[in-house]
C-alpha positions as CSV (number, residue, x, y, z in Angstrom):
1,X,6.1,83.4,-65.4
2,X,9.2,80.5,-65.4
3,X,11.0,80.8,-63.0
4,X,14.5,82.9,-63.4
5,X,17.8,81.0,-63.3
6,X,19.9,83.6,-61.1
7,X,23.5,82.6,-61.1
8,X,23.7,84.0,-57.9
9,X,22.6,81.4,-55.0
10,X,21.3,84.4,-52.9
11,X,19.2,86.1,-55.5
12,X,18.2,82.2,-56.3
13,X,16.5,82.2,-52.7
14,X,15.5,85.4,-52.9
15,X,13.5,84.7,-56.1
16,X,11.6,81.4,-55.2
17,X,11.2,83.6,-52.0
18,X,9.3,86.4,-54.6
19,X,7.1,83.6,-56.3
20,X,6.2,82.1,-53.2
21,X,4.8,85.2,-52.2
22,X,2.9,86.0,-55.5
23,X,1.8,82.6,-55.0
24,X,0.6,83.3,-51.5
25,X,-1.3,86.4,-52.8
26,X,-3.0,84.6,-55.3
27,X,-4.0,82.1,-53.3
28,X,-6.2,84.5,-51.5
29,X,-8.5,86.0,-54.4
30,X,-11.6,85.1,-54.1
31,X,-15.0,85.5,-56.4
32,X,-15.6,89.0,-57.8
33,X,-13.7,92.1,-58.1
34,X,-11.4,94.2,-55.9
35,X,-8.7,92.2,-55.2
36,X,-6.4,93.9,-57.3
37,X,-5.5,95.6,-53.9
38,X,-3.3,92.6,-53.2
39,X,-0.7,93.5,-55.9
40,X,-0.2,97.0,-54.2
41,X,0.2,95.3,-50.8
42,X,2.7,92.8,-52.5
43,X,4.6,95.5,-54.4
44,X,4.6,97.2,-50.7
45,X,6.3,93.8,-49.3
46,X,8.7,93.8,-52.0
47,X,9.5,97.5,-51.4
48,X,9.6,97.2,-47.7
49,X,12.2,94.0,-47.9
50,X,13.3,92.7,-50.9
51,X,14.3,96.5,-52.7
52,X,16.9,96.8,-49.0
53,X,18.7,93.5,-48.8
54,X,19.0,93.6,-52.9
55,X,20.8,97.5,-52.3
56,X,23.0,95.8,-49.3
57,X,23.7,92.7,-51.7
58,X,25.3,94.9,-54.2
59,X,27.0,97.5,-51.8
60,X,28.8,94.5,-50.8
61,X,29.2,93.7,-54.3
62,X,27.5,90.1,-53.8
63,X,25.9,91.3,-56.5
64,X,26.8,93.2,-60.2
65,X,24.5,96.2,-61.5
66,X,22.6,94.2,-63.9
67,X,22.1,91.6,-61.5
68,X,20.1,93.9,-59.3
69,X,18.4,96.2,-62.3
70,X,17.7,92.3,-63.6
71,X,16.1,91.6,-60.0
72,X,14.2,94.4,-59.6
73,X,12.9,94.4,-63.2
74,X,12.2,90.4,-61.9
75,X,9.9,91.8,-58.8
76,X,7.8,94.2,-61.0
77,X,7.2,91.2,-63.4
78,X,6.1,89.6,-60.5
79,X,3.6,91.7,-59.6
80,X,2.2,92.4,-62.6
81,X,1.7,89.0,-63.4
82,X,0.0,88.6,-60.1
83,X,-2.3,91.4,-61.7
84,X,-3.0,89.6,-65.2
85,X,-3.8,86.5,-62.7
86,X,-6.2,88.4,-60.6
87,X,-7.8,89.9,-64.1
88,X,-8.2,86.4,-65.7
89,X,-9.6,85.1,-62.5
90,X,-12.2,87.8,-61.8
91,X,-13.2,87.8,-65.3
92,X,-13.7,84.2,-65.5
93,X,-15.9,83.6,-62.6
């Protein structure tokens, strides 16, 4: 997944913030199966922090409507390509 040009400097952060964190995530799959359970606990992560400030950035309007549907739309990308990663992974070793 490239990496989103946000015009926004905030949601800029906030994104290499969001790959980071996949990246994190993936880092910790190991051999086998079962660690699809790390894309629910990063989902959870980007429910318990990202989903808030992104609300407060556009109740402040920092932010447009389609800049934060375009965000969150960005987050579940995210974790579903953590998924496809975790897939290719498990199915290669």
């Amino acid at each position: 997944m490239p990496m989103r040009s946000w015009s926004n400097k905030e949601l800029a952060q906030v994104g290499q913030m969001v790959i980071a964190w996949k990246e994190s995530y993936f880092a910790q799959v190991g051999p086998g199966e079962g660690w699809e359970v790390l894309c629910d606990e990063f989902r959870e992560e980007i429910r318990a922090f990202i989903h808030p400030y992104l609300w407060r950035l556009y109740l402040m309007k920092t932010i447009e409507k389609d800049e934060y549907e375009a965000f969150l739309r960005f987050c579940d990308e995210a974790v579903e390509e953590l998924r496809r990663m975790i897939e290719e992974r498990s199915h290669a070793g």
